[in-house]
gemmi code that builds the backbone of each chain (N, CA, C; Angstrom):
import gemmi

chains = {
    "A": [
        ("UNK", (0.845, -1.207, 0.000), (0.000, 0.000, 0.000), (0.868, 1.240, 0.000)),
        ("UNK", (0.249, 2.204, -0.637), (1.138, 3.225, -1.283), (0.757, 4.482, -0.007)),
        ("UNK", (1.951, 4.821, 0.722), (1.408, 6.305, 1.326), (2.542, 7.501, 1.010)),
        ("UNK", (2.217, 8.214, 0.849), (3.050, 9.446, 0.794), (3.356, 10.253, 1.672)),
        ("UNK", (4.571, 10.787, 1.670), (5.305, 11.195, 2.469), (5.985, 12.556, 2.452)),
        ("UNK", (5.560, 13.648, 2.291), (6.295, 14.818, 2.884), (7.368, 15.123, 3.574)),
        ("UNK", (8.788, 15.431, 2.761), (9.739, 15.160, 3.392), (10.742, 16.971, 3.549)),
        ("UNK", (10.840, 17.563, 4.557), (10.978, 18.867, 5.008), (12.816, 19.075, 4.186)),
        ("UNK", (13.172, 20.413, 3.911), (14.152, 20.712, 3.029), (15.561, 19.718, 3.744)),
        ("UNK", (15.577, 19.771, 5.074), (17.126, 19.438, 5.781), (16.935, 17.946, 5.575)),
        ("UNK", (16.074, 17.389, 4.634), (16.180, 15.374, 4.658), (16.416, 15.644, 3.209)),
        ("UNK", (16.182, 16.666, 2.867), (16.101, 16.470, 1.310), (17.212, 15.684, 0.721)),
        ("UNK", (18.424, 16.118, 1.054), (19.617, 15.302, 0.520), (19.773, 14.020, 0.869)),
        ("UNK", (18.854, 13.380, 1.755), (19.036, 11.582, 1.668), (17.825, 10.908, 0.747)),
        ("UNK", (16.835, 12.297, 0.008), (15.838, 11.731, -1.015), (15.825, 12.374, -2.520)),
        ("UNK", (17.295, 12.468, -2.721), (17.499, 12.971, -3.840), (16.905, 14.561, -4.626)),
        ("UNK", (16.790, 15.125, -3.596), (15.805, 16.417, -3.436), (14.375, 16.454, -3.907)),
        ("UNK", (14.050, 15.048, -3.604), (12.912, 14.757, -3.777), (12.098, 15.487, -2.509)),
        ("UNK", (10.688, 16.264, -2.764), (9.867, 16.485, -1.680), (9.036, 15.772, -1.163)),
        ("UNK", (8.499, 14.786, -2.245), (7.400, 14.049, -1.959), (7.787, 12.447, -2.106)),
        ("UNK", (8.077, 11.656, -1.409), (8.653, 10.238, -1.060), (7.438, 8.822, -1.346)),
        ("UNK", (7.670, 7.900, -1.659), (6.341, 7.183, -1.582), (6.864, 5.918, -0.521)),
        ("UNK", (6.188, 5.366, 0.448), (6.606, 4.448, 1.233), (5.368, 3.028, 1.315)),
        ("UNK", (5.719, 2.322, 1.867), (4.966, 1.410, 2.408), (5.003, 0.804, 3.981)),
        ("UNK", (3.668, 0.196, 4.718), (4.024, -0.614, 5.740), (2.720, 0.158, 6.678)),
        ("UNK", (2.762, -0.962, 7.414), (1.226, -1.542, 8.234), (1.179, -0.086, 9.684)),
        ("UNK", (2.405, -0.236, 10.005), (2.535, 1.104, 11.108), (3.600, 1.990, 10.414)),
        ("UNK", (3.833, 2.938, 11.279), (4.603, 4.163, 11.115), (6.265, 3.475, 11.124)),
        ("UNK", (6.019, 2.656, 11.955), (7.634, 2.068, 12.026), (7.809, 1.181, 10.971)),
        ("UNK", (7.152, 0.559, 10.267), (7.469, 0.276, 8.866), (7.418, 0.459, 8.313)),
        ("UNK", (6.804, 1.627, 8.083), (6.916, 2.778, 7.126), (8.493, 3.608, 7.230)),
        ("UNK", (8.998, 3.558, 8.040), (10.128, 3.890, 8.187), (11.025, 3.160, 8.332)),
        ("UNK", (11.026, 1.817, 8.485), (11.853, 0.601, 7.460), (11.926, 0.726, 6.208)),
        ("UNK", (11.028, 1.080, 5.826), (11.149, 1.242, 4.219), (11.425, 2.043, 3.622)),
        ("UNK", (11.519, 2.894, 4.573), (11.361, 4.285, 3.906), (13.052, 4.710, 3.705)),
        ("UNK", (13.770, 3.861, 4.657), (15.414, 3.670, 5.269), (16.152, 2.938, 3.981)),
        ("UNK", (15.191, 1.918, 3.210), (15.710, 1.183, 2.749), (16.176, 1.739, 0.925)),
        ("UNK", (14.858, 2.382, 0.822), (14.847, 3.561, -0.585), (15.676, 4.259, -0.368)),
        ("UNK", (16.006, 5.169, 1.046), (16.496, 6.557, 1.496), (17.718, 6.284, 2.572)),
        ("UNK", (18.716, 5.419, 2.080), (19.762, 5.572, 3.536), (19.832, 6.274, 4.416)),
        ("UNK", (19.709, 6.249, 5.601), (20.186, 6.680, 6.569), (18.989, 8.446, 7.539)),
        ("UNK", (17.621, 7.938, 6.189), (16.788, 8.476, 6.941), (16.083, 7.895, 8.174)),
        ("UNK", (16.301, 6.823, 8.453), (15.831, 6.222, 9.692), (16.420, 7.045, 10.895)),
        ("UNK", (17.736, 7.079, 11.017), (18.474, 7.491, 12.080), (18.407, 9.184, 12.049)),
        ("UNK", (17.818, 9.775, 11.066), (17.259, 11.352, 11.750), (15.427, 11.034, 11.996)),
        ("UNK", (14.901, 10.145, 12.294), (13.513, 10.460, 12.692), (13.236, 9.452, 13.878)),
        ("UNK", (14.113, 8.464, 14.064), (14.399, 7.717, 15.446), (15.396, 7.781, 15.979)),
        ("UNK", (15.454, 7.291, 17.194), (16.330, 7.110, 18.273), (16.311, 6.330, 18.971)),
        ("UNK", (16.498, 5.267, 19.473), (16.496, 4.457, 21.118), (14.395, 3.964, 20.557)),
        ("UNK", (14.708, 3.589, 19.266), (13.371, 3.113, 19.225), (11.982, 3.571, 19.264)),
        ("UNK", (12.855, 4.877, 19.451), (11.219, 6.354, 19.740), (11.481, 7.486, 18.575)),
        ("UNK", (10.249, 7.974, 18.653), (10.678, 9.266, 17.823), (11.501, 10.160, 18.171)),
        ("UNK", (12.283, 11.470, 17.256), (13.142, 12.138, 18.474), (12.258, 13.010, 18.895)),
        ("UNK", (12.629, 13.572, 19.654), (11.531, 14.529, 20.384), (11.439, 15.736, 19.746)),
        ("UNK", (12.430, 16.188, 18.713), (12.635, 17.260, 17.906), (12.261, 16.851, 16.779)),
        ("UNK", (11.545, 16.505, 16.021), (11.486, 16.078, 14.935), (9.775, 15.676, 15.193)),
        ("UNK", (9.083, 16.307, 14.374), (7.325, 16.024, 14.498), (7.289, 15.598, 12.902)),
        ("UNK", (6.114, 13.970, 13.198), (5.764, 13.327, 12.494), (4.211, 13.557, 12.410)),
        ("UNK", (3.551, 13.559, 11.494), (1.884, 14.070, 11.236), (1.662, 12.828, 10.332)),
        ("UNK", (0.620, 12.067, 10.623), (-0.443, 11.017, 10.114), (-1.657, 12.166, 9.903)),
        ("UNK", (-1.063, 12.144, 8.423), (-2.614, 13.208, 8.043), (-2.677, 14.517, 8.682)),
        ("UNK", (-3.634, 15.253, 9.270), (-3.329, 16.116, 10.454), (-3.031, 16.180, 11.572)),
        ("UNK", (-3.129, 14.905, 11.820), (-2.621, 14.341, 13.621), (-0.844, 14.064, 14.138)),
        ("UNK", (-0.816, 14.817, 14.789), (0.790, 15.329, 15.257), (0.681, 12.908, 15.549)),
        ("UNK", (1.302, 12.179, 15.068), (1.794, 10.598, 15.399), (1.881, 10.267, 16.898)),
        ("UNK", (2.562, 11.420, 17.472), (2.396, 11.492, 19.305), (1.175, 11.146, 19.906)),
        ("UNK", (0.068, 11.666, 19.156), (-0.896, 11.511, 19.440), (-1.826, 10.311, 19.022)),
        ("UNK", (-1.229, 9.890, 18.250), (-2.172, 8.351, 17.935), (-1.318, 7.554, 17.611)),
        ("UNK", (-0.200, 7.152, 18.500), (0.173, 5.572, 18.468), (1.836, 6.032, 18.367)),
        ("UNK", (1.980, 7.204, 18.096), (3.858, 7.192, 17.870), (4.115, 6.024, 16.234)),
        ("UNK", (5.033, 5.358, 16.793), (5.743, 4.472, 15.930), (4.438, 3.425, 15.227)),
        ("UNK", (3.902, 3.171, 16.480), (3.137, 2.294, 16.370), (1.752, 2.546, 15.348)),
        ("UNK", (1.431, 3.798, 15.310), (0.640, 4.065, 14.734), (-0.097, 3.344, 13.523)),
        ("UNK", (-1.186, 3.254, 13.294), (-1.701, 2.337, 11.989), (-1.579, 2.784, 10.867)),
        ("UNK", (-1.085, 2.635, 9.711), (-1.389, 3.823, 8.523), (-2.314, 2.457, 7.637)),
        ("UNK", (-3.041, 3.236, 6.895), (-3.635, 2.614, 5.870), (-3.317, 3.752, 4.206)),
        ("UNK", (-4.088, 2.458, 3.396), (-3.552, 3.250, 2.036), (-4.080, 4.128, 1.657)),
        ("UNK", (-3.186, 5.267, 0.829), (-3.687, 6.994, 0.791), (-3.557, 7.287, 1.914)),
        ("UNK", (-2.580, 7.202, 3.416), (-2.555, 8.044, 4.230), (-1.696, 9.074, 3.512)),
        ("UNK", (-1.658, 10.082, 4.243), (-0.334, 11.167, 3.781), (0.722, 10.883, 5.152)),
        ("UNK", (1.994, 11.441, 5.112), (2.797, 11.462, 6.071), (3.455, 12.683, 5.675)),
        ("UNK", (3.586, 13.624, 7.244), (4.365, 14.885, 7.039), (5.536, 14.815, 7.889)),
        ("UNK", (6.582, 14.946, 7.401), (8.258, 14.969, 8.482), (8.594, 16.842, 8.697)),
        ("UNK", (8.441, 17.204, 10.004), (8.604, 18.494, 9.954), (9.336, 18.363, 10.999)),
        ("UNK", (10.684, 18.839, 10.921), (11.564, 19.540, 11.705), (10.565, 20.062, 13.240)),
        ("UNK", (11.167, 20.265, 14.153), (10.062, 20.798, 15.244), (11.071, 22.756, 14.956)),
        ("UNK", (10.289, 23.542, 15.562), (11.281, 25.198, 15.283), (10.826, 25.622, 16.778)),
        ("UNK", (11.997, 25.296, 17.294), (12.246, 25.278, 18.914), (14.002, 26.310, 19.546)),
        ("UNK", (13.583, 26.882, 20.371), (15.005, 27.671, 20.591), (14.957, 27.640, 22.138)),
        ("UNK", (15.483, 28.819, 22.419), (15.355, 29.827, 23.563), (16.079, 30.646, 24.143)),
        ("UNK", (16.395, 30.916, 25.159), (17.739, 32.101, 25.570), (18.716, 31.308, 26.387)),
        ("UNK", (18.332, 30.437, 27.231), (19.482, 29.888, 27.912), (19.751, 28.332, 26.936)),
    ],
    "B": [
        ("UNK", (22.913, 38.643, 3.281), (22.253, 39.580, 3.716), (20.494, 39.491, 3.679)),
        ("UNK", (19.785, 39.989, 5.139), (18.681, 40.080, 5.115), (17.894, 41.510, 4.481)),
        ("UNK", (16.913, 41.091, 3.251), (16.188, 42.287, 3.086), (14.451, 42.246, 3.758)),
        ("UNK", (14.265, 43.439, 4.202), (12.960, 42.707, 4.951), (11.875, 44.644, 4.691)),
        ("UNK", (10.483, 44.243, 4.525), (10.438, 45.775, 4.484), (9.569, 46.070, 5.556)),
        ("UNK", (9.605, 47.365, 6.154), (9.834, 48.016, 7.433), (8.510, 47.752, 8.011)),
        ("UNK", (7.572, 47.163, 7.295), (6.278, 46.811, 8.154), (6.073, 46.049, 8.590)),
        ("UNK", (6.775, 44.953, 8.125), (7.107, 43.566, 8.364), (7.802, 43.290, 10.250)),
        ("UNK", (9.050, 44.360, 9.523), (10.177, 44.247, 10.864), (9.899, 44.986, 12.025)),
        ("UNK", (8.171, 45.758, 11.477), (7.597, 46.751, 12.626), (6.326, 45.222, 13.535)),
        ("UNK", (5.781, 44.589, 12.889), (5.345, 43.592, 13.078), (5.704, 42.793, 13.994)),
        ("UNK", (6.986, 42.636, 13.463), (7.630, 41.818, 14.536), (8.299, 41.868, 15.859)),
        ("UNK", (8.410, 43.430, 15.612), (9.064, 44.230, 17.228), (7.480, 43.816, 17.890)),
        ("UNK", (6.657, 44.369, 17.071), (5.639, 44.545, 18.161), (4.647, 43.141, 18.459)),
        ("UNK", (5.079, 42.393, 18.175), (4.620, 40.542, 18.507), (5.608, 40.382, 19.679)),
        ("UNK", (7.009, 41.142, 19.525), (7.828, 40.312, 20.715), (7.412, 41.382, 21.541)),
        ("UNK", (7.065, 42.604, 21.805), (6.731, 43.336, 22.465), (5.420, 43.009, 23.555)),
        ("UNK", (4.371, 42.957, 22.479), (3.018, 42.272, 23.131), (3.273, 40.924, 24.234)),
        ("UNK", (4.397, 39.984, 23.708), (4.567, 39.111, 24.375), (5.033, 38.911, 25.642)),
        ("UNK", (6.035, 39.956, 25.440), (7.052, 39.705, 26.375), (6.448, 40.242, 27.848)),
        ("UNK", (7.079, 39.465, 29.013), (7.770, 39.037, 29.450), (8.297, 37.506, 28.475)),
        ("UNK", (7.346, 36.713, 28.194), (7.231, 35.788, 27.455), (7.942, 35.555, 26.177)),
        ("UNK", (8.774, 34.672, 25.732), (9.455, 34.833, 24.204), (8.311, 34.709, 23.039)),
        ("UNK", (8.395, 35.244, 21.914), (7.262, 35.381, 21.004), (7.841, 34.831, 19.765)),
        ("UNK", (6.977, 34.165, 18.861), (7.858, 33.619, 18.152), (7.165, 33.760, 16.418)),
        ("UNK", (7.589, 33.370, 15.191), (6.729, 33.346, 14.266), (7.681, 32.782, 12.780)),
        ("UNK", (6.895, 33.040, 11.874), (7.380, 32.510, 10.285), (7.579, 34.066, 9.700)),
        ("UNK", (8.078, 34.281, 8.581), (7.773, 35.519, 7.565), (7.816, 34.769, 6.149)),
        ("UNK", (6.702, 34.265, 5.593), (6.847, 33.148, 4.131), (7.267, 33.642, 3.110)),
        ("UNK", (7.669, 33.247, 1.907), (8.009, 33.841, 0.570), (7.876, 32.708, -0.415)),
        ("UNK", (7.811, 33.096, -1.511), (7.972, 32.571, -2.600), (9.126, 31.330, -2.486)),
        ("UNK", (9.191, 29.991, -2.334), (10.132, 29.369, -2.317), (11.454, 29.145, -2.836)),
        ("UNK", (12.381, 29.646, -3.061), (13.630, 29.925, -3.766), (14.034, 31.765, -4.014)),
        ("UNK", (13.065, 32.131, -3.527), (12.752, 33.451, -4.211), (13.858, 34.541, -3.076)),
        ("UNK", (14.158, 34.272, -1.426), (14.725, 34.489, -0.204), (13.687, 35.912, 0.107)),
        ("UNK", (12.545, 36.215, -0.892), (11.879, 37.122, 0.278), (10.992, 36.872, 0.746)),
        ("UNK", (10.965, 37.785, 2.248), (10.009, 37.558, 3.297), (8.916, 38.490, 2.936)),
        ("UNK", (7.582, 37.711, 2.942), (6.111, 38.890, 2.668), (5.031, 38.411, 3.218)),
        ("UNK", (5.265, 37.878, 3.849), (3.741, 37.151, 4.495), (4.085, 37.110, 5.832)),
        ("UNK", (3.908, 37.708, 7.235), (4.329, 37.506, 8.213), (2.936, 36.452, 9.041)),
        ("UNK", (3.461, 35.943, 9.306), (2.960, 34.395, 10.395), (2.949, 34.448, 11.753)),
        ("UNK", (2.552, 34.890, 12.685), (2.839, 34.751, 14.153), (1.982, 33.891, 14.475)),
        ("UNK", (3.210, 32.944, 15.326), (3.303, 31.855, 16.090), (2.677, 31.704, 17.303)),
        ("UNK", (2.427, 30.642, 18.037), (2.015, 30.740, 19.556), (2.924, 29.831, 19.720)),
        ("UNK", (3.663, 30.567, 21.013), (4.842, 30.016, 21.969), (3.900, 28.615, 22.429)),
        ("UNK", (4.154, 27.652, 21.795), (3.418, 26.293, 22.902), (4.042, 26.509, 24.349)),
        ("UNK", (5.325, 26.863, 24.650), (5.483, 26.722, 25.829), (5.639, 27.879, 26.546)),
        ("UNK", (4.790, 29.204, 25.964), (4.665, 30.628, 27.071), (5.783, 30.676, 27.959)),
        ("UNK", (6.488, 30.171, 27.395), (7.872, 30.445, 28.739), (9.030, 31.957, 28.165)),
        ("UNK", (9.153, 32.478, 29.081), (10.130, 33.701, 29.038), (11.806, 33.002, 28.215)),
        ("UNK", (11.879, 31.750, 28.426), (13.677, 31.513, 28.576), (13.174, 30.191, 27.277)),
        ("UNK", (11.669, 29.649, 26.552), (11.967, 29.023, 25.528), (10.838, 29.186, 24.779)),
        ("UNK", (11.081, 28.640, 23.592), (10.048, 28.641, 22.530), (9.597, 27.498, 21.546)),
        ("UNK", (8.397, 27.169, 21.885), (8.174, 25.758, 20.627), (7.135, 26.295, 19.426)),
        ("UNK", (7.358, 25.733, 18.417), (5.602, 26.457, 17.857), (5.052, 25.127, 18.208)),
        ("UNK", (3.721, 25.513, 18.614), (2.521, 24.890, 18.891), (2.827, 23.688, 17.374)),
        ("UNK", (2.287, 22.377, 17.780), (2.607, 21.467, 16.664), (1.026, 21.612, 15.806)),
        ("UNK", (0.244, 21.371, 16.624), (-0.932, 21.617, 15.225), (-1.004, 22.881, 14.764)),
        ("UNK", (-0.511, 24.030, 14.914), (-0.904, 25.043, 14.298), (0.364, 24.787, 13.205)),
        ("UNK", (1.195, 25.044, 13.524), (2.331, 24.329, 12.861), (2.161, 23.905, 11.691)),
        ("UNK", (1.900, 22.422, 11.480), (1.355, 21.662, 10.534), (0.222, 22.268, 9.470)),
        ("UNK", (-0.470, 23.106, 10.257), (-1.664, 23.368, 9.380), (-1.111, 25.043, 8.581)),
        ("UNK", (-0.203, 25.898, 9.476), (0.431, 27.037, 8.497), (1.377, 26.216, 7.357)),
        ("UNK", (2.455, 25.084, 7.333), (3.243, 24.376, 6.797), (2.215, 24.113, 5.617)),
        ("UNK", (1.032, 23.498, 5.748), (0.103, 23.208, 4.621), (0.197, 24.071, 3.943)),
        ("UNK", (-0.528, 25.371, 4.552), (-1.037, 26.612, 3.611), (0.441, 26.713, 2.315)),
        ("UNK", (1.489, 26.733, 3.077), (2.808, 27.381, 2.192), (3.215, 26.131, 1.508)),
        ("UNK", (2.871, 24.841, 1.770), (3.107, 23.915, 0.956), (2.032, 24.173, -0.660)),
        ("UNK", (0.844, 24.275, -0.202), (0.034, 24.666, -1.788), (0.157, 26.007, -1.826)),
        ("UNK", (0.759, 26.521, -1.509), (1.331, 28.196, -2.288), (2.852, 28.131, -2.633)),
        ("UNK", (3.623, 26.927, -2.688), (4.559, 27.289, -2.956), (5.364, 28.231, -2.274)),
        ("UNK", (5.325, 28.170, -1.308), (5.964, 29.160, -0.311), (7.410, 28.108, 0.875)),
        ("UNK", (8.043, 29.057, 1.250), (9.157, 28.658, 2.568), (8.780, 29.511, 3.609)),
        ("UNK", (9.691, 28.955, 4.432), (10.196, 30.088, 5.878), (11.362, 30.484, 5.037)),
        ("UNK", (10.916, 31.699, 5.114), (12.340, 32.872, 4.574), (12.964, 33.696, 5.546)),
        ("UNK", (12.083, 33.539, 6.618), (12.281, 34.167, 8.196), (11.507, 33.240, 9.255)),
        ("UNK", (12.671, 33.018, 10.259), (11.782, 32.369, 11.564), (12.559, 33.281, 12.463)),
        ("UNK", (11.536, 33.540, 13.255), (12.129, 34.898, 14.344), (11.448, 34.338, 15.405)),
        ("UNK", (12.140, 34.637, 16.290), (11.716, 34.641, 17.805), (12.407, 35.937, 18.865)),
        ("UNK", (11.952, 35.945, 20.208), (12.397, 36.787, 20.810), (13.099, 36.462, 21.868)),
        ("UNK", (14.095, 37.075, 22.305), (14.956, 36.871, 23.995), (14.627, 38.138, 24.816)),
        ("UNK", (14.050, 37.853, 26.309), (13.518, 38.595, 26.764), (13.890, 39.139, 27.444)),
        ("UNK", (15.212, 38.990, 28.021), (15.949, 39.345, 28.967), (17.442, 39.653, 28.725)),
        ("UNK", (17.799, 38.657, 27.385), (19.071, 39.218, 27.273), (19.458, 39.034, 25.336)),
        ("UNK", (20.729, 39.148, 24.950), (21.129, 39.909, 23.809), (19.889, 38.818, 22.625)),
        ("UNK", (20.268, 40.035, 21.463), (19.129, 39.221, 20.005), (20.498, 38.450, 19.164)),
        ("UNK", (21.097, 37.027, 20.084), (22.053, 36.715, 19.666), (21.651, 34.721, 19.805)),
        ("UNK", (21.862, 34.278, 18.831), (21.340, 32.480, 19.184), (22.249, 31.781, 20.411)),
        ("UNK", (20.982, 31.527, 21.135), (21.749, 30.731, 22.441), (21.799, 29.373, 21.670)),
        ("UNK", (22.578, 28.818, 23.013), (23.099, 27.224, 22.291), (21.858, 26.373, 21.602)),
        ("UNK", (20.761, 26.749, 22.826), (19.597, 25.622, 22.644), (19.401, 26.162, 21.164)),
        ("UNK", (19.088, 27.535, 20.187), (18.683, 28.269, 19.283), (19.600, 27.190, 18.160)),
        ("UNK", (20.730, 27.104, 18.604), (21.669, 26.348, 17.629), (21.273, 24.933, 17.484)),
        ("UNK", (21.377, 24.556, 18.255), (20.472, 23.052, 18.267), (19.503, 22.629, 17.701)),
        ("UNK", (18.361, 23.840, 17.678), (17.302, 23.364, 17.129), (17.109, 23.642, 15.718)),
        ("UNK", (17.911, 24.689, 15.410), (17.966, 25.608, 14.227), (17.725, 24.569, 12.936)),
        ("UNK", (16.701, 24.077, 12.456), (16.818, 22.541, 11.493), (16.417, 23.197, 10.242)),
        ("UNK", (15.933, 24.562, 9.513), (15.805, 25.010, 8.428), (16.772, 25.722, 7.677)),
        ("UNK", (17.776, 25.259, 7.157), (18.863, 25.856, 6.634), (19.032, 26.939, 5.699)),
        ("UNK", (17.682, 27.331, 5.116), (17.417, 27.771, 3.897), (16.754, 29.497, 4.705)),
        ("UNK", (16.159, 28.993, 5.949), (15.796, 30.623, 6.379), (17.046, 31.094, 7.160)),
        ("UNK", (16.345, 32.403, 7.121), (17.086, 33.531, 8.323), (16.227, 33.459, 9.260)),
        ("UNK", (17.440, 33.297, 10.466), (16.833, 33.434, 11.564), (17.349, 34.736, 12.705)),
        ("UNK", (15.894, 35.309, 12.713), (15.643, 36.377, 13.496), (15.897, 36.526, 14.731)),
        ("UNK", (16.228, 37.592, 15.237), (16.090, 37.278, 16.942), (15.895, 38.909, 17.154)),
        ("UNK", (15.017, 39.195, 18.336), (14.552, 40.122, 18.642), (14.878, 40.218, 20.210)),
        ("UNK", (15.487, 41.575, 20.355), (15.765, 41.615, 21.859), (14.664, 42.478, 22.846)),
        ("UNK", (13.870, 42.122, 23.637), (13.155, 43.020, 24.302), (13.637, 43.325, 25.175)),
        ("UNK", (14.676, 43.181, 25.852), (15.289, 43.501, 27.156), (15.481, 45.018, 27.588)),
        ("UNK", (15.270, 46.260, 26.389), (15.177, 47.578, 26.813), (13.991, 47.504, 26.278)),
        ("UNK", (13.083, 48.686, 27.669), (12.081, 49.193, 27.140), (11.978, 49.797, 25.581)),
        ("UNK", (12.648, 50.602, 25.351), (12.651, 51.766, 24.412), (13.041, 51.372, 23.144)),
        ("UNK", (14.123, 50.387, 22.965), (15.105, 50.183, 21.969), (14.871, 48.872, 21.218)),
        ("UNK", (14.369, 48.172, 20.163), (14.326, 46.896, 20.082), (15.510, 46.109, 19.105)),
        ("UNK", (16.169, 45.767, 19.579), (17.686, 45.128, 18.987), (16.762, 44.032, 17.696)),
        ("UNK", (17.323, 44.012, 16.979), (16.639, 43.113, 15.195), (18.084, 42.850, 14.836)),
        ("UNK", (18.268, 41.221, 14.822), (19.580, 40.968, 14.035), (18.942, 39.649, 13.190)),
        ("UNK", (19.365, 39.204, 12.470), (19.442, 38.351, 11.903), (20.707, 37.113, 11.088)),
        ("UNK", (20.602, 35.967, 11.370), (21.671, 34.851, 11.149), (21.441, 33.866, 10.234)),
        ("UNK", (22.599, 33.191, 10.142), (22.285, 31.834, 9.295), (22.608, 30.991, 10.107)),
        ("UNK", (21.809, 29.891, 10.692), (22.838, 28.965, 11.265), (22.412, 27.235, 10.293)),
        ("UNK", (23.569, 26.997, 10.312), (23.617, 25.721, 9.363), (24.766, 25.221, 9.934)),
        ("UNK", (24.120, 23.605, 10.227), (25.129, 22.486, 11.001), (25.809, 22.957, 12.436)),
        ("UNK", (25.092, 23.788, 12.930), (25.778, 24.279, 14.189), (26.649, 25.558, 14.221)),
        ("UNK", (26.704, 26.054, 13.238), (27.193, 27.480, 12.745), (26.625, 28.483, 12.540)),
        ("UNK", (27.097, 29.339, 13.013), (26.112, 30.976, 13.576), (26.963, 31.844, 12.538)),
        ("UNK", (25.766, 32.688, 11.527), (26.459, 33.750, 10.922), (25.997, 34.931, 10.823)),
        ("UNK", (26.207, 35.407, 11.250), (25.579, 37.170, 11.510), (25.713, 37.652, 10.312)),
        ("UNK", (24.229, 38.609, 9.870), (24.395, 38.640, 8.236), (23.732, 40.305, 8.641)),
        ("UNK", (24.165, 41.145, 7.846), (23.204, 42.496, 7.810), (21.945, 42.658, 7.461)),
        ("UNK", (21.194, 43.204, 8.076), (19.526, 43.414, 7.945), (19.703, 44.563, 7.249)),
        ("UNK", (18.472, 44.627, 6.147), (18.580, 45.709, 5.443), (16.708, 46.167, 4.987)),
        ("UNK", (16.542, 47.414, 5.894), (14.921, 47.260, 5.861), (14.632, 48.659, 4.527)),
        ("UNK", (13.772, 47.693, 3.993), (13.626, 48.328, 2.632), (11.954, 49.169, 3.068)),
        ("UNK", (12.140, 50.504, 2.764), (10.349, 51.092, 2.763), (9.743, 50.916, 1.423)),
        ("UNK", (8.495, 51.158, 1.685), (7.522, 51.271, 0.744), (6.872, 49.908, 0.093)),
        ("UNK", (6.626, 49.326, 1.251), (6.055, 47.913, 0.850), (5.861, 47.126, -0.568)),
        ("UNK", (7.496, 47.028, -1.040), (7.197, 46.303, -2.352), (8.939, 45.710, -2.335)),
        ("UNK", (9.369, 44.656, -3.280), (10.542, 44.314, -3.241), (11.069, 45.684, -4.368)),
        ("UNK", (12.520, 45.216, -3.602), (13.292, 46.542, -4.524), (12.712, 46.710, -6.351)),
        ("UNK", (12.568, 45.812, -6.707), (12.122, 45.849, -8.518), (11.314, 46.631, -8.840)),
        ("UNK", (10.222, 46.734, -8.078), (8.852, 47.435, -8.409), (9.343, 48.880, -8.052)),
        ("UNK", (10.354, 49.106, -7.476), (10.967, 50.982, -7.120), (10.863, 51.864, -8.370)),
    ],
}
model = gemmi.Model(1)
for chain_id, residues in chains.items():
    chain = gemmi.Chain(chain_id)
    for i, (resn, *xyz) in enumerate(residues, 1):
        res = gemmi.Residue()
        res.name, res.seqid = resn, gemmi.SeqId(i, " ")
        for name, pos in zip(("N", "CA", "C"), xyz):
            atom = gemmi.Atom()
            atom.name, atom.element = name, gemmi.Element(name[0])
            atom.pos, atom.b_iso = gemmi.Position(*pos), 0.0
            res.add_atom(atom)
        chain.add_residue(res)
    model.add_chain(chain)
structure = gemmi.Structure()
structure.add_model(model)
structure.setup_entities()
């Protein structure tokens, strides 16, 4: 099953400056097996220690992934997937 | 170098102004490849804190839409420091993940005076670039 994937400018260079990615797989985490396997070494900027990073927001459709299942999440076919950088600072 | 025009950069004093004690934060969109800022975006601090700043993730996602079917970037992400210099603290460096904008920083720490600098940071590298505020609300061409 075919879902698409939205992939933010700073991944661009592990998808050939591709913006729009096509993946497969039953949850979010195999979707990002696969998505590793097309795209070297995009696995290791959107996980960590088996979790998402905490800087890095994943969207199932409009729903921030945190919120419905993380990794685990269900995707079905024609979901969309958005990879957005999180835009976080501060003073200290 | 940043070009930005003066209503824009009046906008944005006065978002970190309104905010502050609190850091204030936002987008300025453009034409994607194009590096100007014309659409100013203000953000909500998800975390109302004086010393950090997140954007809220669903609002987030749903401004990211809009500029995805307009063909648009962040050509500016600005935020504010409320207490001390308009200079990227470490955490600012860390998070800094859009390589392609300028990033703003706004100092509210004097009443009177509002410090506007602007940087590049890419891979952990801070570059102080000159702001250059253009009047008459149009890019230099149309002059």
């Amino acid at each position: 099953m075919a879902i698409e994937v939205r992939i933010p400018t700073i991944l661009r260079n592990l998808t050939n400056d591709e913006k729009v990615v096509k993946g497969s797989g039953d949850t979010l985490s195999d979707l990002v097996t696969d998505l590793d396997q097309q795209y070297p070494g995009i696995a290791e900027r959107l996980v960590d220690g088996g979790k998402l990073r905490r800087f890095i927001n994943v969207y199932l459709n409009d729903e921030d992934v945190r919120f419905v299942g993380g990794l685990e999440a269900k995707l079905s076919d024609g979901d969309n997937v958005t990879v957005l950088p999180a835009v976080a600072g501060g003073s200290r | 170098m940043l070009r930005i025009d003066r209503s824009i950069h009046d906008q944005i004093v006065a978002h970190a102004r309104r905010d502050h004690p609190d850091e204030a934060c936002g987008v300025v969109a453009g034409p994607e490849g194009s590096d100007r800022p014309e659409r100013i975006i203000e953000m909500l601090n998800a975390a109302r804190s004086p010393t950090f700043y997140e954007f809220d993730s669903t609002e987030y996602k749903k401004v990211y839409d809009e500029l995805w079917d307009r063909d648009e970037e962040f050509v500016v992400i600005y935020h504010s420091h409320t207490a001390t210099e308009a200079y990227p603290s470490r955490t600012d460096i860390t998070y800094a993940q859009w390589p392609q904008a300028h990033y703003v920083l706004v100092s509210t720490r004097e009443p009177d005076t509002a410090e506007f600098r602007s940087f590049r940071i890419i891979d952990g590298e801070v570059t102080e670039e000159p702001v250059e505020i253009v009047d008459g609300g149009g890019s230099g061409a149309d002059r």
